[in-house]
C-alpha positions in Angstrom: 28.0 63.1 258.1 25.7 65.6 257.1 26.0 69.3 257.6 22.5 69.6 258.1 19.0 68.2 258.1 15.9 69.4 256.6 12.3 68.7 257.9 9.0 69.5 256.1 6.7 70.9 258.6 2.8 70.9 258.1 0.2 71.5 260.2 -1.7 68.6 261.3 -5.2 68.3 260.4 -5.9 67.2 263.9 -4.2 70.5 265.3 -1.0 70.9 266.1 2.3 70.3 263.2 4.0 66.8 262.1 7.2 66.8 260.3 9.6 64.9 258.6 12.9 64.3 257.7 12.8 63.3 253.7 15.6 60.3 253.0 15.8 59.7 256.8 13.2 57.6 259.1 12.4 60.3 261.2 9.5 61.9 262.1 8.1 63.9 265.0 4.7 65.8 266.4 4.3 68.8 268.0 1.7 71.2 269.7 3.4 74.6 268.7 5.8 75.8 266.4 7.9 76.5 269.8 7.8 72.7 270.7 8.3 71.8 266.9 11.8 73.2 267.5 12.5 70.8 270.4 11.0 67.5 269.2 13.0 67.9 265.8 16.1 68.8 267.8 15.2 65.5 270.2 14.5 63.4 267.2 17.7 64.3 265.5 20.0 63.5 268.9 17.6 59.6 268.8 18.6 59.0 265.1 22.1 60.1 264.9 25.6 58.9 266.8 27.5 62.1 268.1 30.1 62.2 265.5 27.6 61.6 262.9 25.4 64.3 263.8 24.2 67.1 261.6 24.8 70.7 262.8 21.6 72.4 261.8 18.4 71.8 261.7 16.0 73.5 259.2 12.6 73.6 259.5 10.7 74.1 256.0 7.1 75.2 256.9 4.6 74.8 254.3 0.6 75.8 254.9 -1.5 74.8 252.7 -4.5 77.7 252.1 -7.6 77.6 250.0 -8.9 80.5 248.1 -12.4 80.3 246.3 -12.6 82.1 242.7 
């Protein structure tokens, strides 16, 4: 069982922020940051069994930005 799980969080170029869980098949969408909160926690509660369930989620947020030299 792990003690947590880790998601990468990026913002979708369509709006809005996808994530994933890296070594795990799960992967979720979301509208806000808010939301992304809920959808990872209701992902997490889909992939695992109860007594295999991590306790914490952490959400890595990466944003990509573009500065011109």
């Amino acid at each position: 069982m792990p003690k947590e799980i880790l998601f990468v969080v990026e913002e979708s170029p369509e709006g809005g922020y996808e994530a994933e869980a890296p070594g795990y098949s799960i992967y979720t969408q979301a509208e806000t940051l808010n939301e992304m909160k809920q959808m990872a926690l209701d992902a997490v509660r889909c992939h695992f069994d109860e007594d295999e369930m991590p306790r914490l989620i952490r959400l890595h947020l990466i944003r990509e930005e573009v500065i011109a030299v």
